[in-house]
N, C-alpha and C positions, 0 to 999 in steps of 0.2 A: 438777704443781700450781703450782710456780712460773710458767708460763707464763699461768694464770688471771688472776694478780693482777699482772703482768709490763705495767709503765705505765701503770696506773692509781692516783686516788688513790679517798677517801672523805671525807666530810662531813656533819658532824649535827649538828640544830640542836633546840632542842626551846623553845617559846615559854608562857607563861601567858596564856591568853586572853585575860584581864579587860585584859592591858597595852592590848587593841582595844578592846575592848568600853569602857573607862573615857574614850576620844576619838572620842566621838559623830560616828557618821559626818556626817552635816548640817553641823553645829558644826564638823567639822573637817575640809574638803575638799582644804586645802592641804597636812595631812599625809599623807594619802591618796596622793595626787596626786605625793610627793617619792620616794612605795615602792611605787607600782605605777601600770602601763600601765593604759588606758582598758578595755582589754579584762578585765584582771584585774579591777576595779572590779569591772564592769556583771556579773563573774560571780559574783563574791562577793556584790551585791545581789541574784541571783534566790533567795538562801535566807532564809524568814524570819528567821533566827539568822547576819546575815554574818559576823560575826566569829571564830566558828572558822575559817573558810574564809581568810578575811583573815591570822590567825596560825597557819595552815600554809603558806599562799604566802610570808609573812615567815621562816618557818623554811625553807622547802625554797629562798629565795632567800639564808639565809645556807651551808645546808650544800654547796650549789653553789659561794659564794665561798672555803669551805673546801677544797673540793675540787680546784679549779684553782690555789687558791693564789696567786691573783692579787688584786689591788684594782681591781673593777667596780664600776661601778651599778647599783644596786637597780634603777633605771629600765632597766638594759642585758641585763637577764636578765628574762624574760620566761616565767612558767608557765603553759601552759595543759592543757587535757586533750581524748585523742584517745580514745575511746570509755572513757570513764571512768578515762582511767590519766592522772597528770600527767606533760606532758611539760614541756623546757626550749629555750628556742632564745635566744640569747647575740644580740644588736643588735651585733656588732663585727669587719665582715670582716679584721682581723687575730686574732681570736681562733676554733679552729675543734674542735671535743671534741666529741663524743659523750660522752652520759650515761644512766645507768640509774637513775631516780630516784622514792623513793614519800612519801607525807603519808597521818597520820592525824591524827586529833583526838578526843578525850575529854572531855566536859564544861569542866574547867578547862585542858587541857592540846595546843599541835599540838605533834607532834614530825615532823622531815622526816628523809631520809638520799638521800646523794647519791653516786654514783660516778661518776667522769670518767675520760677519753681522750683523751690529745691527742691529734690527728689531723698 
């Protein structure tokens, strides 16, 4: 069993919606812009309710920072999804981990959880 959990860590995050939903996207593109890539945007815009979507990528981009244990950018971690699952891929050829990582969301509620490997 020990060899499961043998250098990895874990990370979780869990956000209250309204923190999104209360900084209108339009109104407010530069903070948008400071916590996520172009591509996280445009995918969180294809839901008519973006903002859950928005505060699970903010959570599953904090419990990744938890999990490596390092101080990155929000802009330097990057979530997207490969047939519905989120994935993570880190902007920083000195940083190099594989991750196993899920987001959900509930009405008022994302929560994210992360586990990392350094490579």
């Amino acid at each position: 069993m020990k060899e499961l959990f043998e250098d990895k860590q874990i990370g979780i995050d869990i956000v209250d919606v309204d923190r999104f939903r209360k900084k209108n996207l339009i109104k407010n593109q530069s903070f948008y812009k400071k916590l996520f890539t172009d591509l996280e945007i445009s995918y969180c815009k294809n839901f008519s309710d973006p903002y859950p979507h928005f505060a699970g990528k903010f959570a599953l981009k904090e419990a990744v920072q938890k999990s490596i244990q390092e101080k990155i950018s929000f802009k330097n971690i990057e979530t997207f999804h490969i047939n519905s699952k989120p994935k993570i891929k880190i902007e920083n050829k000195d940083k190099n981990y594989d991750f196993i990582v899920s987001i959900s969301h509930e009405k008022k509620y994302a929560i994210a959880i992360a586990i990392s490997k350094k490579n």
